[in-house]
C-alpha positions as semicolon CSV with decimal commas, in nm:
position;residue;x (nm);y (nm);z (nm)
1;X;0,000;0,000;0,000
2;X;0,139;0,336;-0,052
3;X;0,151;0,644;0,154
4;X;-0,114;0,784;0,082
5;X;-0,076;1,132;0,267
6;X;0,158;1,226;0,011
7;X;-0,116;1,278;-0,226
8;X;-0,392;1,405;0,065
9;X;-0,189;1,685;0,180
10;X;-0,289;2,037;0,049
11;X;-0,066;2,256;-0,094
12;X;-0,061;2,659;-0,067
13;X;0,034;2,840;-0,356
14;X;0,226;3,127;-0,308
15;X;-0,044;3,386;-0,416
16;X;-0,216;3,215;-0,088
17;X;-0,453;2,969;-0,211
18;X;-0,472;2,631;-0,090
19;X;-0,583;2,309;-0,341
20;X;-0,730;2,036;-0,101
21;X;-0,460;1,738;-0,216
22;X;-0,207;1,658;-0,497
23;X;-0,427;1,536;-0,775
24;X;-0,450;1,790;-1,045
25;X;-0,678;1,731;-1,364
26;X;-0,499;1,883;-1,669
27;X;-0,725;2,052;-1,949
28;X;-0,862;1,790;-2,194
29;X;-1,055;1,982;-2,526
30;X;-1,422;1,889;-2,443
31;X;-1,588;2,076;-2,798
32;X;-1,901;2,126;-2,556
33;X;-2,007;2,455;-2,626
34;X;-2,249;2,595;-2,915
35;X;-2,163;2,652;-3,283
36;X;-2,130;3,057;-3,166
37;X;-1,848;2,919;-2,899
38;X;-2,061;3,008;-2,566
39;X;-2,062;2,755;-2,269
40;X;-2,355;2,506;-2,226
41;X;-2,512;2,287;-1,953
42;X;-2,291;2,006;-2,070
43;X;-1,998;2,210;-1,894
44;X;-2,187;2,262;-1,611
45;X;-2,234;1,873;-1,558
46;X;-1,892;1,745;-1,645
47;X;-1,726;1,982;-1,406
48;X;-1,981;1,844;-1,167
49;X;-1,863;1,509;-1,175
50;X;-1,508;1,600;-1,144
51;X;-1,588;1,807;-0,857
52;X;-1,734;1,521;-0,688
53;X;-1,464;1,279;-0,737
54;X;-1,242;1,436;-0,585
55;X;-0,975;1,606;-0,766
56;X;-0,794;1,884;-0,609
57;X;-0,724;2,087;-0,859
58;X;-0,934;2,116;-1,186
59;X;-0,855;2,305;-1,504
60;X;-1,076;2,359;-1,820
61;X;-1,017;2,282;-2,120
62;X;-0,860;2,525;-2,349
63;X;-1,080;2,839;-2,365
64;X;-1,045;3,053;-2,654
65;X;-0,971;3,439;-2,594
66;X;-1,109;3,533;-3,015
67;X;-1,421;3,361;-3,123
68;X;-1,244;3,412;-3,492
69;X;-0,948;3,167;-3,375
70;X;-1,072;2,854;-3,228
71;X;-0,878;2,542;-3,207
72;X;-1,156;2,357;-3,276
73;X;-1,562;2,365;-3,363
74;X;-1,737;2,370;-3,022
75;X;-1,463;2,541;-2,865
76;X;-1,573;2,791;-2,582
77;X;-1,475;3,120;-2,589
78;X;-1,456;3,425;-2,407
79;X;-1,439;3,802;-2,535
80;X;-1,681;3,971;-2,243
81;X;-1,899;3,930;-1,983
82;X;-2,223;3,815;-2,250
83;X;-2,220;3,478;-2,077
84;X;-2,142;3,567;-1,716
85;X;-2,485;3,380;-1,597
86;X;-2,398;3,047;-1,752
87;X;-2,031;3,105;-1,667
88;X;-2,155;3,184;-1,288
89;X;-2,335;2,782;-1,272
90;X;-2,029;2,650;-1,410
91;X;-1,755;2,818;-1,197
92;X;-1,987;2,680;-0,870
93;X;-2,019;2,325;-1,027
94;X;-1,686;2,285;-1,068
95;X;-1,542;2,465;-0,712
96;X;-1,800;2,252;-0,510
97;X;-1,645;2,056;-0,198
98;X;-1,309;2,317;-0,190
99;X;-1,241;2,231;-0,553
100;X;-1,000;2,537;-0,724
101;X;-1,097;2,529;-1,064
102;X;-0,925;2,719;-1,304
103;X;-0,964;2,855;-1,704
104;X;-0,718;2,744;-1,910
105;X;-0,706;3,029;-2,163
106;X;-0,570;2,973;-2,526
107;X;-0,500;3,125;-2,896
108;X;-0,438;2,834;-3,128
109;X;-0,225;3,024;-3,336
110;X;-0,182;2,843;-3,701
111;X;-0,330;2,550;-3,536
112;X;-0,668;2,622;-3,605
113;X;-0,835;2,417;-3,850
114;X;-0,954;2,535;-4,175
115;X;-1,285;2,389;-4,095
116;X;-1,296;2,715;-3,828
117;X;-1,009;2,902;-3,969
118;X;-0,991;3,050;-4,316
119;X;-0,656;3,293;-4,226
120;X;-0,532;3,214;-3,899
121;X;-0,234;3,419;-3,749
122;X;0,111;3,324;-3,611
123;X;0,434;3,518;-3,507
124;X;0,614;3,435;-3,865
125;X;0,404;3,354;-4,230
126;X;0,532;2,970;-4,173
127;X;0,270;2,678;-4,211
128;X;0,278;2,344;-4,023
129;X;0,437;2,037;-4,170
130;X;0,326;1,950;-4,556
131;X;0,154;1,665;-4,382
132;X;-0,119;1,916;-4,229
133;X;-0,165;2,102;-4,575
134;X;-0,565;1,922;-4,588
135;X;-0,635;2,044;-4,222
136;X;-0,467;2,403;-4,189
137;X;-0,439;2,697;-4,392
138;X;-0,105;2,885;-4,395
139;X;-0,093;3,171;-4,113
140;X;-0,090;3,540;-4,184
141;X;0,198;3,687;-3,987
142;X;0,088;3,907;-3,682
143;X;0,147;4,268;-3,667
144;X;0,277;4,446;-3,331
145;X;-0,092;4,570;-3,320
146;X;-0,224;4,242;-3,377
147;X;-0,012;4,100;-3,100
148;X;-0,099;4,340;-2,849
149;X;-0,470;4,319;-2,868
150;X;-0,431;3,969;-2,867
151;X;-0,222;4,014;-2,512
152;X;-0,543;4,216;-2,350
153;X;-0,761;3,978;-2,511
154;X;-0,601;3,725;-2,275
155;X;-0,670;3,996;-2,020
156;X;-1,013;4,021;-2,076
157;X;-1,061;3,689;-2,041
158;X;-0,926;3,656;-1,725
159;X;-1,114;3,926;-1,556
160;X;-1,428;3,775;-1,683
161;X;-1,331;3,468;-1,542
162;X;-1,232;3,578;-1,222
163;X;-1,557;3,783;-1,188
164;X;-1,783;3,446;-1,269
165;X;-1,636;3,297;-0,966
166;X;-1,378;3,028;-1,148
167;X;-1,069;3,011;-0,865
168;X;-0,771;3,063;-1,104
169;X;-0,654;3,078;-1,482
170;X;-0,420;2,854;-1,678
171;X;-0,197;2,998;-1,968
172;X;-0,176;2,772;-2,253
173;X;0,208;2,770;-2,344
174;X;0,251;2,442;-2,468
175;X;0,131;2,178;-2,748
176;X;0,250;2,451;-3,051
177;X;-0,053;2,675;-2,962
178;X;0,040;3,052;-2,993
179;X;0,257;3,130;-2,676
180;X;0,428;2,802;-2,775
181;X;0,489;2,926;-3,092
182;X;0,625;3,273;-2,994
183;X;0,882;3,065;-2,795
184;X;0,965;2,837;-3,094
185;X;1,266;2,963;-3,332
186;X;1,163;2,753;-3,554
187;X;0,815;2,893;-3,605
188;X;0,903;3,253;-3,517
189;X;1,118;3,407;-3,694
190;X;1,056;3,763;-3,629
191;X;1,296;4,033;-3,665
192;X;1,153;4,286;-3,425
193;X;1,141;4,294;-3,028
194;X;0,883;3,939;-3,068
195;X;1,191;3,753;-3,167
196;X;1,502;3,681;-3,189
197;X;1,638;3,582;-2,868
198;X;1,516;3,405;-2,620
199;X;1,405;3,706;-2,450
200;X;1,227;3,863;-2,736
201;X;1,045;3,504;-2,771
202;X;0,932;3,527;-2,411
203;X;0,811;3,865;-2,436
204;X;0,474;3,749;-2,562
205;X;0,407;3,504;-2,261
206;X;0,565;3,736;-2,022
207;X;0,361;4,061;-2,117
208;X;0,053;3,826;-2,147
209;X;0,105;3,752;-1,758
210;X;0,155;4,084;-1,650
211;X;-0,142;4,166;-1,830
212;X;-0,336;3,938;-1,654
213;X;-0,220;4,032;-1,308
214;X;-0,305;4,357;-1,369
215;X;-0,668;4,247;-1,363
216;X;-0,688;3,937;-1,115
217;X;-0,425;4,119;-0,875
218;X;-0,169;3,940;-0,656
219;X;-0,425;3,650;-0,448
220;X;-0,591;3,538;-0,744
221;X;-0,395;3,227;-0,919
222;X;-0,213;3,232;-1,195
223;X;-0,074;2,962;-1,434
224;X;0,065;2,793;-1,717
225;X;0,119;2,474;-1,898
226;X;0,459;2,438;-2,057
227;X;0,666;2,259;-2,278
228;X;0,968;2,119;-2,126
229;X;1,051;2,076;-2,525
230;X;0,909;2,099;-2,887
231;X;1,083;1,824;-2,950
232;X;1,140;1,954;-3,305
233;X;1,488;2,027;-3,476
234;X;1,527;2,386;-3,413
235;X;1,258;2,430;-3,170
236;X;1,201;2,571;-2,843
237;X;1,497;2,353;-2,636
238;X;1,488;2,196;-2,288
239;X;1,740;2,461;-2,173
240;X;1,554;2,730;-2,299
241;X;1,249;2,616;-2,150
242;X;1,426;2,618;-1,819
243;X;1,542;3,009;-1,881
244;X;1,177;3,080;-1,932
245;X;1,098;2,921;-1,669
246;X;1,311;3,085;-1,447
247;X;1,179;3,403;-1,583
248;X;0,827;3,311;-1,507
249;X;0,888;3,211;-1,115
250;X;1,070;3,556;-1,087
251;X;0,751;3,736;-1,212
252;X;0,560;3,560;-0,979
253;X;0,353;3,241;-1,173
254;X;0,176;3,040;-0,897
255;X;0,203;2,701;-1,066
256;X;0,401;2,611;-1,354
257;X;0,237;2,265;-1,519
258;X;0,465;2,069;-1,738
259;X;0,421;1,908;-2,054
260;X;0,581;1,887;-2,396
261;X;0,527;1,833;-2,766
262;X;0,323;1,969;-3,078
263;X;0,053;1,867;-3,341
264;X;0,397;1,787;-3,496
265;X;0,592;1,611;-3,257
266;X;0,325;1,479;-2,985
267;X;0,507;1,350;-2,711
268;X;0,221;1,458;-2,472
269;X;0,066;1,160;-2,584
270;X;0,300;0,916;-2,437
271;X;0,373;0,729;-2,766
272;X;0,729;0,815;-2,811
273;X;0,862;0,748;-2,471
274;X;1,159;0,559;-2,365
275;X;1,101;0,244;-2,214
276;X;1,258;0,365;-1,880
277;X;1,048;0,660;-1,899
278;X;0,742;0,444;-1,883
279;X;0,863;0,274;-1,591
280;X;0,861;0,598;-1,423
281;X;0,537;0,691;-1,518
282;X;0,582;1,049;-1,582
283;X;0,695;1,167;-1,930
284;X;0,865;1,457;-1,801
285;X;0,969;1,383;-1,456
286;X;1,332;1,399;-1,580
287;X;1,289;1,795;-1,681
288;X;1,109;1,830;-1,330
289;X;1,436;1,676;-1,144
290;X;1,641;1,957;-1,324
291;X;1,442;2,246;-1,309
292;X;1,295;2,176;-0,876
293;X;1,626;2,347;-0,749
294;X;1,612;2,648;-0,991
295;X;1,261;2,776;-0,892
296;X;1,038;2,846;-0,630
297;X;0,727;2,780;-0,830
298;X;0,504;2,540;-0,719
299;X;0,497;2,275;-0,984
300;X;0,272;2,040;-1,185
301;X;0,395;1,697;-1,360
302;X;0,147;1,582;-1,638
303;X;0,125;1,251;-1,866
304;X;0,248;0,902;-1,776
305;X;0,080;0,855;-1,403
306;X;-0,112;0,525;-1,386
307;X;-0,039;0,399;-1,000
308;X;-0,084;0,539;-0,687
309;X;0,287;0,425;-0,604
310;X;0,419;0,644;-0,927
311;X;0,255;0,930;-0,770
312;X;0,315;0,926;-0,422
313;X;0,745;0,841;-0,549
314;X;0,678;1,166;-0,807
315;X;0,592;1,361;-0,463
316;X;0,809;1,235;-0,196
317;X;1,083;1,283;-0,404
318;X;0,984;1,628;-0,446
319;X;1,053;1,719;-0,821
320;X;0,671;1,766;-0,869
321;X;0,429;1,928;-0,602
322;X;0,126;1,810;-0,839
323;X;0,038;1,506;-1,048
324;X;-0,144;1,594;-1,325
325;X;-0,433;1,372;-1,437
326;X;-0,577;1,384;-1,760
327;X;-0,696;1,023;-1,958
328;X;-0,736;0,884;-1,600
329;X;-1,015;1,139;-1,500
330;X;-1,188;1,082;-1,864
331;X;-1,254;0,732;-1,845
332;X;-1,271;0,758;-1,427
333;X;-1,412;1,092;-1,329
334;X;-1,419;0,956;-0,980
335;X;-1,070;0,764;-0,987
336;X;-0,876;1,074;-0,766
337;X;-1,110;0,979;-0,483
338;X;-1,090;0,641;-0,515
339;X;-0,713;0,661;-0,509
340;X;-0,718;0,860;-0,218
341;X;-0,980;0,655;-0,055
342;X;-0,750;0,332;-0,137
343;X;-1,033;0,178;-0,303
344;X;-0,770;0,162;-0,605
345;X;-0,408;0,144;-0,676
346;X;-0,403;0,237;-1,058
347;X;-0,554;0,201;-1,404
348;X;-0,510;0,091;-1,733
349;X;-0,515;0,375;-1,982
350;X;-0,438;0,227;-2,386
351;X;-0,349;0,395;-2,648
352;X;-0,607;0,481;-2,880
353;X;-0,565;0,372;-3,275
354;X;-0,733;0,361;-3,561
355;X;-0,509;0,142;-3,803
356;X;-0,465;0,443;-3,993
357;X;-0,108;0,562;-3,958
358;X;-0,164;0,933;-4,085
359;X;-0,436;0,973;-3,828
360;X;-0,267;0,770;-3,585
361;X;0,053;1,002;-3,611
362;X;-0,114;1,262;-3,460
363;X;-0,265;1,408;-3,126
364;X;-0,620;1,394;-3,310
365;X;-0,698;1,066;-3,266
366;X;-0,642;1,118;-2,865
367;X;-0,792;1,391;-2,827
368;X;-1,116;1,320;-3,054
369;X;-1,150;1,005;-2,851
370;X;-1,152;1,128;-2,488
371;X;-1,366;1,433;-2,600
372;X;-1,629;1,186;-2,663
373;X;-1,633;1,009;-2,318
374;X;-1,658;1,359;-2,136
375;X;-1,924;1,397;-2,365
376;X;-2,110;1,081;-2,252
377;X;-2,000;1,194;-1,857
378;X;-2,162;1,566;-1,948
379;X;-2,510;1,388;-2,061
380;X;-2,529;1,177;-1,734
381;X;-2,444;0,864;-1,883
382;X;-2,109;0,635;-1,805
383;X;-1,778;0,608;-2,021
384;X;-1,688;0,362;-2,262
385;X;-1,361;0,234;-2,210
386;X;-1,406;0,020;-2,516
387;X;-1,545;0,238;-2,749
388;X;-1,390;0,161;-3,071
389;X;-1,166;0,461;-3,219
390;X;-1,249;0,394;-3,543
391;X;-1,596;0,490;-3,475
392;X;-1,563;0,752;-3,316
393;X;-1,318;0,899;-3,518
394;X;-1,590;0,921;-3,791
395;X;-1,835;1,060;-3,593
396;X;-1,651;1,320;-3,398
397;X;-1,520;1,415;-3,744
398;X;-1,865;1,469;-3,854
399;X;-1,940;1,642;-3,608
400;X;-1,705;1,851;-3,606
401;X;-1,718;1,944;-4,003
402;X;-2,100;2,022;-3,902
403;X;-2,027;2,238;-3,685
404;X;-1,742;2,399;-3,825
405;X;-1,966;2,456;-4,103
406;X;-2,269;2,621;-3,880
407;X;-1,993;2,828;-3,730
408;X;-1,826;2,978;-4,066
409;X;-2,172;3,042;-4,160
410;X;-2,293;3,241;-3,888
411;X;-1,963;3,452;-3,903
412;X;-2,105;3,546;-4,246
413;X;-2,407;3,654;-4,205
């Protein structure tokens, strides 16, 4: 039996706040909101469930700060207060029974699909990998202007989320959305103060921080989910990541979450991983080890964690103050309090495959798979752990080209 009271004891941030026990749920894209990218009931539900069993710490999934760049069709997003009511029911869903739930706020930057997307943006004119040519358009290069009002657009956000009664935000820096792509050489390759060096690349995240704790202040939370690595030749490295790290825990970031990888190179997915990473269970526990004595942050350790004695070694060892959840909680919503409770010891999360290499390759298939079990948890009804991918490939896909389709057409009319 492990010790358990690793994983049971709170943990104050430095901003003040206290999450309940160890167990943090990292964002997973639900697609739940309406074709005009406003929350629904199905939020208010999911985050329910998760409140109830037992996680300590729950973020969203990526919330979009422009209704005009989603990352996906049913993508929620927030530009002012319009849906502060429905906003309101989901922020006290989610933060029942000392829960801190936070927004994790995004820009997809060129990743956003042409089914949503006719020009989307980026720091330099540079399109993903010829592979992606049939889901994403080539991005128009941002202007200074552009990148400032996308800055208080994160901002905005914020406030709005603060003011609905959610207990923190998340910045989305990793997975090759737009921070992560500011911090990429490789994708930015701007000759102005937005790139360049390192600390031109980490202006964008850095001003988009300050602009947020302009509006939340000092005791609110604030976060964000980083790549330890794009794990792409001439990408954002492991020791740059580390600088910008540095730079964040010296401005003050309450929790830094780590991850790593890109639509291109998706090692957040697990299937890339060394053999004797597996047997550690986190993916990036290594990067955690080597950044712990450099910053004061409190940290967050996401992908790999299957057993309760893989956590409770992640926190005793203290590299990580957090183990970050994310398949788990889709197929379990209650497994945190189980795990607690002893009732379990671990689960069995499988890859998801189709057969079909060039879908296979990529985060989609992952992330259209889980979507639909939080779907099935949002409507009241119980996972399917054996739901074939295949299937629902082809019918999230659908889906999705429906409502990417009811989307583009409202934009023009």
């Amino acid at each position: 039996m492990s010790n358990l009271e690793s994983l049971s004891k709170p943990l104050t941030l430095r901003c003040g706040a206290v999450i309940k026990n160890r167990i943090g749920k990292s964002a997973m894209s639900e697609a739940l909101g309406t074709v005009d990218n406003r929350p629904t009931e199905l939020l208010v539900k999911l985050y329910d469930a998760w409140a109830k069993g037992g996680t300590g710490l729950v973020i969203t999934g990526n919330v979009m700060v422009d209704r005009l760049a989603l990352g996906e069709p049913g993508n929620v997003a927030i530009e002012d207060e319009r849906d502060l009511s429905l906003l309101q029911r989901w922020a006290q869903a989610g933060s029942r029974d000392d829960t801190q739930l936070w927004v994790q706020l995004n820009h997809p930057g060129k990743q956003s699909p042409n089914m949503v997307s006719k020009q989307p943006v980026a720091p330099s004119a540079i399109p993903l990998e010829p592979r992606f040519s049939s889901y994403f358009n080539p991005p128009r290069e941002l202007s200074p202007g552009d990148i400032e009002a996308v800055i208080e657009r994160f901002a905005t956000a914020a406030a709005v989320v603060k003011k609905a009664g959610f207990t923190g935000v998340q910045i989305h820096g990793a997975h090759g959305y737009l921070v992560s792509q500011f911090l990429s050489p490789h994708h930015n390759q701007r000759k102005d103060q937005w790139g360049g060096s390192l600390e031109n690349r980490a202006r964008f995240v850095m001003e988009i921080y300050k602009a947020i704790r302009q509006q939340v202040g000092d005791e609110y939370p604030v976060s964000i989910k980083l790549n330890s690595a794009d794990f792409q030749r001439g990408g954002f490295t492991e020791e740059e990541s580390m600088t910008v790290v540095e730079m964040l825990d010296q401005a003050g970031m309450d929790l830094i979450e780590i991850s790593g990888g890109t639509y291109e190179a998706p090692e957040m997915t697990g299937k890339n991983v060394k053999a004797s990473t597996k047997e550690r269970e986190a993916y990036f526990m290594e990067y955690a080890e080597n950044i712990r004595s450099r910053v004061k942050t409190a940290l967050m350790v996401t992908g790999g964690f299957r057993t309760a004695q893989g956590m409770v070694d992640a926190i005793e060892g203290g590299a990580t103050d957090m183990i970050g959840l994310a398949r788990p909680l889709a197929v379990e919503p209650d497994f945190s309090a189980r795990l607690l409770s002893g009732a379990t010891q671990s689960i069995d999360v499988k890859p998801r495959i189709t057969g079909i290499k060039a879908i296979d390759d990529m985060a989609m298939m992952e992330t259209v798979w889980y979507a639909r079990q939080l779907e099935r948890i949002a409507k009241g009804k119980t996972p399917k752990p054996n739901e074939s991918p295949f299937l629902v490939f082809l019918r999230q896909m659908l889906r999705s080209g429906v409502k990417g389709f009811r989307t583009q057409r409202l934009r023009a009319n």
